[in-house]
C-alpha positions as a Markdown table, in Angstrom:
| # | Residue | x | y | z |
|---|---|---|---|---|
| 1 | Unk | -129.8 | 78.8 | 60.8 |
| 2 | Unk | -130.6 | 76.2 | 57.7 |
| 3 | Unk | -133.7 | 78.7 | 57.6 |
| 4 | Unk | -132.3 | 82.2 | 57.7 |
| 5 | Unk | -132.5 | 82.9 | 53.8 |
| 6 | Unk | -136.4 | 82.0 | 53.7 |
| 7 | Unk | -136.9 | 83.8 | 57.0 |
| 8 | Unk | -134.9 | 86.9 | 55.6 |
| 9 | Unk | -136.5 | 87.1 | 52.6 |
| 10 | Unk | -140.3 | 87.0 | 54.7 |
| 11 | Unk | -139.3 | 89.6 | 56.9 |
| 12 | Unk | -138.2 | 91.9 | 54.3 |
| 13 | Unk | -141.4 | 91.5 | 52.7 |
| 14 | Unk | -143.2 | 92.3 | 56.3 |
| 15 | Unk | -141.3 | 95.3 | 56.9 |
| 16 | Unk | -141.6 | 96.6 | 53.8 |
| 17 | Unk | -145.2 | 96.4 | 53.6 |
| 18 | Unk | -145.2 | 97.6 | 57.2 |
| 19 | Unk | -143.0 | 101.0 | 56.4 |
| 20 | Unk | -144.4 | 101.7 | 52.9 |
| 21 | Unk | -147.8 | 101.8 | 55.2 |
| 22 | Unk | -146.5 | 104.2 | 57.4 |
| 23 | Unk | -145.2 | 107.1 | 54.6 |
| 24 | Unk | -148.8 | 106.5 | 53.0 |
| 25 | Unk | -152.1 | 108.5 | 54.5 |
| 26 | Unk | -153.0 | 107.0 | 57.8 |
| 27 | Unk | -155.7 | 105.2 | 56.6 |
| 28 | Unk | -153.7 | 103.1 | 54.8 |
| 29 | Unk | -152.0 | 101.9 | 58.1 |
| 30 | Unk | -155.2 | 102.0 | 59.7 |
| 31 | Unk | -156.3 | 99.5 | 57.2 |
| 32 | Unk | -152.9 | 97.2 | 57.6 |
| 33 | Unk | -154.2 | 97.1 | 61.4 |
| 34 | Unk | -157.6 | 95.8 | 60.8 |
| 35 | Unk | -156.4 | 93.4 | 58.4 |
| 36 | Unk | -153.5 | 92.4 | 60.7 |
| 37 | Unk | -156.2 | 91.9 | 63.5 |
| 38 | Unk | -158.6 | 90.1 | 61.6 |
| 39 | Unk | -156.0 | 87.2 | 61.2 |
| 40 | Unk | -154.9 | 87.6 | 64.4 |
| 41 | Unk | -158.1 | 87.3 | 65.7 |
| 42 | Unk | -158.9 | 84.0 | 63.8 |
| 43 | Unk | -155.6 | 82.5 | 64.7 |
| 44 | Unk | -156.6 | 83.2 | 68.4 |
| 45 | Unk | -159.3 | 81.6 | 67.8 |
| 46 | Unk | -158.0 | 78.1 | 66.2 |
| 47 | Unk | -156.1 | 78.5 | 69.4 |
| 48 | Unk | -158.0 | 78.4 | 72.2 |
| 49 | Unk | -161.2 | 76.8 | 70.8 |
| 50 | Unk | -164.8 | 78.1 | 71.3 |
| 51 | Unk | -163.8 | 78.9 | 74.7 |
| 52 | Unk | -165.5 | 82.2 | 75.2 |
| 53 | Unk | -163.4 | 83.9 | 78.2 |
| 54 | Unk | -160.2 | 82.8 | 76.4 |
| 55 | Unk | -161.3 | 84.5 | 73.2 |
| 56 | Unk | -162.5 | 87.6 | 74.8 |
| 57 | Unk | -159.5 | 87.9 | 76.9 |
| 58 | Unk | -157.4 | 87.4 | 73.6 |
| 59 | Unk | -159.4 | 89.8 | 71.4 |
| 60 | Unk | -158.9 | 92.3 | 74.3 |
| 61 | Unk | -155.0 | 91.7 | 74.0 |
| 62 | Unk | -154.8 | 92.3 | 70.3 |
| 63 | Unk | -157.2 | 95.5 | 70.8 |
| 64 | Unk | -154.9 | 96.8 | 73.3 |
| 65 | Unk | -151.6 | 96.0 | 71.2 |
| 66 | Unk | -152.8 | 97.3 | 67.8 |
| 67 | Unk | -154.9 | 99.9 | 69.2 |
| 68 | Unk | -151.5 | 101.3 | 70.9 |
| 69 | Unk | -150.2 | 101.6 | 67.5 |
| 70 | Unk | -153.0 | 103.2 | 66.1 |
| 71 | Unk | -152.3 | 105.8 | 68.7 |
| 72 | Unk | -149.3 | 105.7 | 67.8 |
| 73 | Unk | -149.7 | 106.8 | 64.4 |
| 74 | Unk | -151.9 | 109.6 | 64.9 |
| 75 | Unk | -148.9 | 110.8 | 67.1 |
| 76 | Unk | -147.1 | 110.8 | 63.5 |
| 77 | Unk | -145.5 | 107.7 | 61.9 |
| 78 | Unk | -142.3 | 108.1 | 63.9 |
| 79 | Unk | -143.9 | 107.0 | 67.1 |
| 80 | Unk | -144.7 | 103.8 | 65.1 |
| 81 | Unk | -141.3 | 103.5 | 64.2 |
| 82 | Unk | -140.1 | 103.5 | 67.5 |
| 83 | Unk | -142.0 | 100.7 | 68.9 |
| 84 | Unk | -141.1 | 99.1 | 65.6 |
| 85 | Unk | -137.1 | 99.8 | 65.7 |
| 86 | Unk | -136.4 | 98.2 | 69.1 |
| 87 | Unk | -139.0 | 95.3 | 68.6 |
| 88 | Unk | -137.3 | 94.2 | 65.4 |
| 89 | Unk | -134.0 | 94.2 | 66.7 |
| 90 | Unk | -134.8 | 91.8 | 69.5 |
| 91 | Unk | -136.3 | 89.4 | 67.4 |
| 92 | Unk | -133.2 | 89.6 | 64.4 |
| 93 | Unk | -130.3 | 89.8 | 67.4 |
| 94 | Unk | -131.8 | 86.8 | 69.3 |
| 95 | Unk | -132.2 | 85.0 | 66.5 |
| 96 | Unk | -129.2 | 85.1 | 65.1 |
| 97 | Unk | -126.7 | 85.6 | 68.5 |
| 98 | Unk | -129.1 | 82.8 | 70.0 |
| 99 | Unk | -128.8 | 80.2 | 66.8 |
| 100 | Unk | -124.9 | 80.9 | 66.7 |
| 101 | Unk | -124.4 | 80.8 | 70.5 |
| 102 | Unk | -127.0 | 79.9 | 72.3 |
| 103 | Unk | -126.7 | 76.7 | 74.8 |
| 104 | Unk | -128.5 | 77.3 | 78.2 |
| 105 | Unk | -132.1 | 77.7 | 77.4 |
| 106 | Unk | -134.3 | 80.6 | 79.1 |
| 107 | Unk | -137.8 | 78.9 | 79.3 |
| 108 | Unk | -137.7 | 75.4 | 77.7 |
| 109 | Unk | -140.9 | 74.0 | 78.5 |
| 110 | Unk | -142.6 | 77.1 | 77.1 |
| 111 | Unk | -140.2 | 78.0 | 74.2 |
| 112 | Unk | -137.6 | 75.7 | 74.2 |
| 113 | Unk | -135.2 | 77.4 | 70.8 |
| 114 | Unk | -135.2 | 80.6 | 73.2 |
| 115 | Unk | -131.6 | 80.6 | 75.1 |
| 116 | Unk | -130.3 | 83.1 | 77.1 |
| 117 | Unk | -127.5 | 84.1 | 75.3 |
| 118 | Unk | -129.9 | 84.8 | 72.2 |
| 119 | Unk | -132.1 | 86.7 | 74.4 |
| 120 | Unk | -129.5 | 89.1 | 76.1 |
| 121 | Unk | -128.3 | 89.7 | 72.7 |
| 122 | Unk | -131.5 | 90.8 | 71.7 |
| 123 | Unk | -132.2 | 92.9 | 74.5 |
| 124 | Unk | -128.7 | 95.1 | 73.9 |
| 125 | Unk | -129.9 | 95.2 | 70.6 |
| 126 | Unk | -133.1 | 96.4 | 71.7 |
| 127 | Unk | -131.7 | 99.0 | 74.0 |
| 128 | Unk | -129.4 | 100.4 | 71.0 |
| 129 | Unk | -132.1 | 100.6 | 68.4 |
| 130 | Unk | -133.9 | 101.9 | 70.8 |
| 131 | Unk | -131.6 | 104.6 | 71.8 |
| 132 | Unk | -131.1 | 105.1 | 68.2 |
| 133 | Unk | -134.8 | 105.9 | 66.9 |
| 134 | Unk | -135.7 | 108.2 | 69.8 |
| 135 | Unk | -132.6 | 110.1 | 69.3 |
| 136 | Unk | -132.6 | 110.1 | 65.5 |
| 137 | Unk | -136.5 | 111.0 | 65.5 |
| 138 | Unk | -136.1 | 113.8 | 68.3 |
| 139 | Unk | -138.1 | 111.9 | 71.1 |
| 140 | Unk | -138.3 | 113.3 | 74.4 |
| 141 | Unk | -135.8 | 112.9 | 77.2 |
| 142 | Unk | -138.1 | 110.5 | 79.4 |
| 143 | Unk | -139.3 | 108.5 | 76.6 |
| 144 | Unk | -135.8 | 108.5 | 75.0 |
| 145 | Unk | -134.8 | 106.9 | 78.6 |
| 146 | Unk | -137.7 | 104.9 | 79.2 |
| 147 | Unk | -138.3 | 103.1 | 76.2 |
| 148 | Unk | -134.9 | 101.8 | 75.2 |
| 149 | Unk | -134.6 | 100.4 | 78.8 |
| 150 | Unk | -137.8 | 98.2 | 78.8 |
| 151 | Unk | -138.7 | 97.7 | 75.1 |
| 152 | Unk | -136.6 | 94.4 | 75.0 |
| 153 | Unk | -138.0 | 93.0 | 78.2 |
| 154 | Unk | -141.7 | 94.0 | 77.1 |
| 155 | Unk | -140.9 | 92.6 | 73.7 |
| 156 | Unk | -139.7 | 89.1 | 75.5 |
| 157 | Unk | -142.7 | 88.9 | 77.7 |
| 158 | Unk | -145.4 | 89.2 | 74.6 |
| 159 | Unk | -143.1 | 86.2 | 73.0 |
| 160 | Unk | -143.2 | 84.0 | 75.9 |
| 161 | Unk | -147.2 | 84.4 | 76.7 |
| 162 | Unk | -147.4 | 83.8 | 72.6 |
| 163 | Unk | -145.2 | 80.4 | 73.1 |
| 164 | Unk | -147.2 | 79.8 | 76.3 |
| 165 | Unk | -150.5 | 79.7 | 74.4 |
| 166 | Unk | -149.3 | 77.7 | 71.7 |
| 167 | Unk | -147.8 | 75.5 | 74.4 |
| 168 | Unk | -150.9 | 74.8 | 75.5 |
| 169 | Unk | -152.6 | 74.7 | 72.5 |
| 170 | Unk | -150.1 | 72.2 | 71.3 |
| 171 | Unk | -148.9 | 74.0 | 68.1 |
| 172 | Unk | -145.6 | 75.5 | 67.1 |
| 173 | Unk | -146.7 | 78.4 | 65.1 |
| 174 | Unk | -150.0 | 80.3 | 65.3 |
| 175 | Unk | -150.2 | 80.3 | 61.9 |
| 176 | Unk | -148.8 | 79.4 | 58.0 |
| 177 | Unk | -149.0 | 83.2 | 56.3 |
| 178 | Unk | -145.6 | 84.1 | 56.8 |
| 179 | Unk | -142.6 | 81.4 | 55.7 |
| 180 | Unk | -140.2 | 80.9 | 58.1 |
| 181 | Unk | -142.1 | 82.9 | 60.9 |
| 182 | Unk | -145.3 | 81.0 | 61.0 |
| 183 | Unk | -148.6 | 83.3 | 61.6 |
| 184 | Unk | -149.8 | 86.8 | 62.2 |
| 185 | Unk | -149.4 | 86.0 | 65.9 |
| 186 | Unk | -145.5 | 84.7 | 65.3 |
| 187 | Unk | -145.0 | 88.1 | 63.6 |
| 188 | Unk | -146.8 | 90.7 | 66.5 |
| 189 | Unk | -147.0 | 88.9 | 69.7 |
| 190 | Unk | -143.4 | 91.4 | 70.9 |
| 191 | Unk | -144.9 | 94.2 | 69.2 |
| 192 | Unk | -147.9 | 93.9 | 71.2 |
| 193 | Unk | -146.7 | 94.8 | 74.1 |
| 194 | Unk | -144.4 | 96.8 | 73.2 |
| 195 | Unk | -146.6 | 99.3 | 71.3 |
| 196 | Unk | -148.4 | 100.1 | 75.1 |
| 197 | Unk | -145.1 | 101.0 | 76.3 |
| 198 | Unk | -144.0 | 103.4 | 73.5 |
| 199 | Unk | -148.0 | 105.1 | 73.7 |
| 200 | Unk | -147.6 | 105.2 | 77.4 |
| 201 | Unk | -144.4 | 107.0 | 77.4 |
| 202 | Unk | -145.5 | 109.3 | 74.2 |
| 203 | Unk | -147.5 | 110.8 | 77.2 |
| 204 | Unk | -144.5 | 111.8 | 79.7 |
| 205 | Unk | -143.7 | 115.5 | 79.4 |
């Protein structure tokens, strides 16, 4: 945890930008999303080459994921906020329970600092922020069930398929923007699949 202060102070930084966004006109966020998937997009890129189907297939991944929170926003900003809440909890809680406690790794040859104790810490966590934002923002009953229960392990699987194409690409970050976190990619790659889950359940009645 020789990091935390540095990676603290970055996601502070993030979140703020991210939230201050969201209580501005949409177009603001609208804006953050292009610009988020611009870099996104490049870092994609430096990752899998010139290799078209890779590219496409990644620029079709970032469309979905930020798309979904575009949708998500014109729902009203505290949709956002509920793919945000439980996303963010998984990453802090698995950091922190995984860095203190963590000794039986989860997937070590594609993300070998992930453990399991870090990661089941960050699902509960996941599950009560979760809880929490749909409650606190009046969500409905089916998506006040549905996405506390499988926002954690959405969240897990778009950081595993991140670390698996950085794996591959031999890298440990996607990026250098953010210190302490690494690229636009290190920052999203939960949220992107997370953000489907919250626009798919906006629509149960």
């Amino acid at each position: 945890m020789s990091d935390l202060g540095r990676r603290t102070r970055t996601a502070l930084v993030y979140g703020g930008v991210v939230l201050v966004a969201l209580v501005l006109p949409p177009l603001f966020f609208f804006a953050l999303l292009a610009a988020l998937g611009a870099l996104a997009l490049r870092e994609v890129r430096d990752l899998v080459g010139a290799r078209a189907p890779e590219l496409a297939i990644g620029a079709a991944y970032l469309v979905l994921g930020l798309g979904a929170l575009g949708y998500l926003r014109t729902l009203g900003p505290e949709w956002v906020l509920v793919a945000l809440a439980p996303t963010w909890a998984m990453d802090v809680a698995s950091y922190l329970v995984g860095s203190r406690w963590g000794t039986r790794r989860i997937a070590p040859r594609i993300s070998p600092g992930k453990t399991v104790e870090g990661t089941v810490g960050g699902v509960v966590a996941a599950m009560l922020a979760g809880f929490a934002a749909c409650v606190a923002l009046g969500v409905r009953p089916a998506a006040a069930f549905l996405v506390p229960l499988l926002a954690g392990p959405a969240a897990l699987a778009g950081d595993l398929l991140e670390s698996a194409v950085k794996r591959a690409a031999g890298v440990k970050d996607s990026g250098t923007l953010f210190p302490g976190h690494g690229g636009v990619l290190d920052r999203i790659d939960s949220l992107l699949l997370v953000a489907p889950l919250v626009a798919a359940a906006s629509r149960l009645p």
